[in-house]
C-alpha positions as CSV (number, residue, x, y, z in Angstrom):
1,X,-117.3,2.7,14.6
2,X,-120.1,3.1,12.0
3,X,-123.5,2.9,13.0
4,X,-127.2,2.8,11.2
5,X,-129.7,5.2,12.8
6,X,-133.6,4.4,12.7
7,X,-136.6,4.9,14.4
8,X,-139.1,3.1,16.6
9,X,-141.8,5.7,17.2
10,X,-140.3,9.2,18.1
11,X,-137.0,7.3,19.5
12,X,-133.9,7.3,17.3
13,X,-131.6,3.9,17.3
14,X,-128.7,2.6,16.1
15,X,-127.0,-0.9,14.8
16,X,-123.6,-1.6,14.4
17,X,-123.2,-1.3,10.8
18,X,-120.4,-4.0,11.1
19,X,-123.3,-6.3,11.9
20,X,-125.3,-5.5,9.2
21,X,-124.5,-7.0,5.4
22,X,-126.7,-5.0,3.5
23,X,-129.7,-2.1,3.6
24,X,-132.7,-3.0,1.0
25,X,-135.9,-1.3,0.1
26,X,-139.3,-2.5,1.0
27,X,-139.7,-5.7,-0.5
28,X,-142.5,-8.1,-1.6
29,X,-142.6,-10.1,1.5
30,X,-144.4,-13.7,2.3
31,X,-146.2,-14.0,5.0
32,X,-146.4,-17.0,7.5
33,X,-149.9,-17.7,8.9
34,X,-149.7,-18.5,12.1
35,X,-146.2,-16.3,13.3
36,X,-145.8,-14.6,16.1
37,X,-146.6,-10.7,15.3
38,X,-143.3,-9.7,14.8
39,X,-142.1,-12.0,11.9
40,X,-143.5,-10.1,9.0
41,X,-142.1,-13.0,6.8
42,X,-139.7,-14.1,4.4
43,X,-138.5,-12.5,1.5
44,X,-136.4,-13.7,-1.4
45,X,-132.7,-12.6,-1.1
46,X,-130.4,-13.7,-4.3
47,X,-132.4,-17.0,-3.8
48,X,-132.8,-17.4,-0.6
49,X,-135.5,-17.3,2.0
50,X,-135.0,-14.8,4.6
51,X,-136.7,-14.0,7.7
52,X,-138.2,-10.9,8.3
53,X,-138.9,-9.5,12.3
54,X,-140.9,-5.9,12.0
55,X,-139.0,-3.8,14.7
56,X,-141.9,-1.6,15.6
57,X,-144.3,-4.5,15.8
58,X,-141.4,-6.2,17.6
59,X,-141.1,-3.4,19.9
60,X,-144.1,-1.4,20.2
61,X,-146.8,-3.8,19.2
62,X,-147.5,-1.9,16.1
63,X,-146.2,-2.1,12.4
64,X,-143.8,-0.2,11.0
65,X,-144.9,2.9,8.6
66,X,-144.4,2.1,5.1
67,X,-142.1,5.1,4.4
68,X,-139.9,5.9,1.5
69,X,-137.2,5.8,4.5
70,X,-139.0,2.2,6.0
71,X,-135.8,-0.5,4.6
72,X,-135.1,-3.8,5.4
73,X,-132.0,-4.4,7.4
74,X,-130.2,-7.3,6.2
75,X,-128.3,-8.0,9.6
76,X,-125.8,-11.2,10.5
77,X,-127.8,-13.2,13.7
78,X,-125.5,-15.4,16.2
79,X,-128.0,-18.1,16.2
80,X,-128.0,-20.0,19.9
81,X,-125.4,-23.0,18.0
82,X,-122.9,-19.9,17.4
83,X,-123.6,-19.9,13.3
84,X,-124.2,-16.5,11.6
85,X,-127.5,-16.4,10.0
86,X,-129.1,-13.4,7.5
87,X,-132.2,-11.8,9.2
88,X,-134.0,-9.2,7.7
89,X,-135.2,-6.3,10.2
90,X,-137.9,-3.4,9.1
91,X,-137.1,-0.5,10.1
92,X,-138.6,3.1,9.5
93,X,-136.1,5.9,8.5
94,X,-133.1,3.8,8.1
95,X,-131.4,6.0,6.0
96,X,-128.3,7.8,8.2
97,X,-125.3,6.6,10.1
98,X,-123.0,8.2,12.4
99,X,-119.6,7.7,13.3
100,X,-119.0,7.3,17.4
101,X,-116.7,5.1,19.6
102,X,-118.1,2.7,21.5
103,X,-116.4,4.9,24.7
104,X,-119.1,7.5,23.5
105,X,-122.3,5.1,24.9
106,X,-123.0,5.1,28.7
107,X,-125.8,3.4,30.7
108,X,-129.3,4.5,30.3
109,X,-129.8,3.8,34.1
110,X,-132.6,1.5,32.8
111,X,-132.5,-2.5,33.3
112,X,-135.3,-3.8,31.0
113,X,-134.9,-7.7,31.2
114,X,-137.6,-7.9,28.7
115,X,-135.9,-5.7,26.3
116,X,-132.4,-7.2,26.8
117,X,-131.1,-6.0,23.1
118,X,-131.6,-2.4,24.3
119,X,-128.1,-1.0,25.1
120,X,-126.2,2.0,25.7
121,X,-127.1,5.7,24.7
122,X,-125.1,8.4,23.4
123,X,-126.5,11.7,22.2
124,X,-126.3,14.2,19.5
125,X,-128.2,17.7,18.4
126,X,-131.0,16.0,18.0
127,X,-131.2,14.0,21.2
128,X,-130.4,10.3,22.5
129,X,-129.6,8.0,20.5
130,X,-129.7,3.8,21.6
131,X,-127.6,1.3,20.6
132,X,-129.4,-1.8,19.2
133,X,-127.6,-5.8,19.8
134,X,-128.8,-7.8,17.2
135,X,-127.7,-10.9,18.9
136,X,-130.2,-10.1,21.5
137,X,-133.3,-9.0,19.4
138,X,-135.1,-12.2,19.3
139,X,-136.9,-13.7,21.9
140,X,-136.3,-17.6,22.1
141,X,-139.0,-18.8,20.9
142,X,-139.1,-16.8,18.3
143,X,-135.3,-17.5,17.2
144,X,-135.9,-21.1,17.9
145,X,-139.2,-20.8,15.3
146,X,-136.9,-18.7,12.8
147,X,-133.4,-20.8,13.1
148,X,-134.2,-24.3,14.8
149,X,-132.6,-27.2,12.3
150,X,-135.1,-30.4,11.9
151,X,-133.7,-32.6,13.5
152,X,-132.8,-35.5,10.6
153,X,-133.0,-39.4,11.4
């Protein structure tokens, strides 16, 4: 399997690059008043609106950097009605992948309800390395904000 290494803080991740459609520079992004911290926005992808969740913010309660290696990860989201939606993800030095099998993760020994999308590790030379579900990033009321359909009489 592929997989698309960043960073949150000093800890290196990864994402299944057979979730993820497309990797974009920094964008012009619009901004929601009133969102939670972590949705950064939308931005415009070939015409469409797209939401945008900041990982670090998401994670670490801080932005992310705005790095020549900071992109936007265009990933495919199983929304709660089981319909695959775009969702854009900043992440800081999103510009490697690595090839492992998914036999190569193992526990962490940690259970972090709260932090649900966390998953296995693995390791290389430069350390560990955790494996990122995108299904799980969002909390619900954030993915309900982000993907609820109005209801239409």
């Amino acid at each position: 399997m592929l997989f698309l290494l960043f960073q949150l803080g000093k800890d290196r991740y990864a994402l299944d690059a057979s979730q993820i459609a497309e990797v974009l520079p920094l964008t012009r992004i619009k901004q929601i008043p009133q969102a939670p911290p972590e949705v950064a926005g939308v931005f415009n992808y070939r015409g469409a609106p797209v939401p945008l969740i900041d990982l670090s913010q998401l994670t670490l309660n801080q932005p992310a950097q705005k790095r020549l290696s900071t992109r936007i990860i265009l990933a495919h989201y199983l929304d709660d009605q089981g319909e695959k939606r775009l969702l854009g993800l900043i992440a800081e030095k999103a510009t490697e992948t690595i090839r492992r099998e998914a036999a190569d993760f193992t526990t962490s020994g940690l259970d972090n309800a709260d932090a649900a999308y966390l998953g296995q590790v693995t390791a290389d030379t430069h350390g560990l390395i955790q494996w990122v579900a995108v299904d799980k990033l969002l909390p619900p009321s954030v993915r309900d904000l982000l993907f609820k359909q109005p209801v239409t009489s």
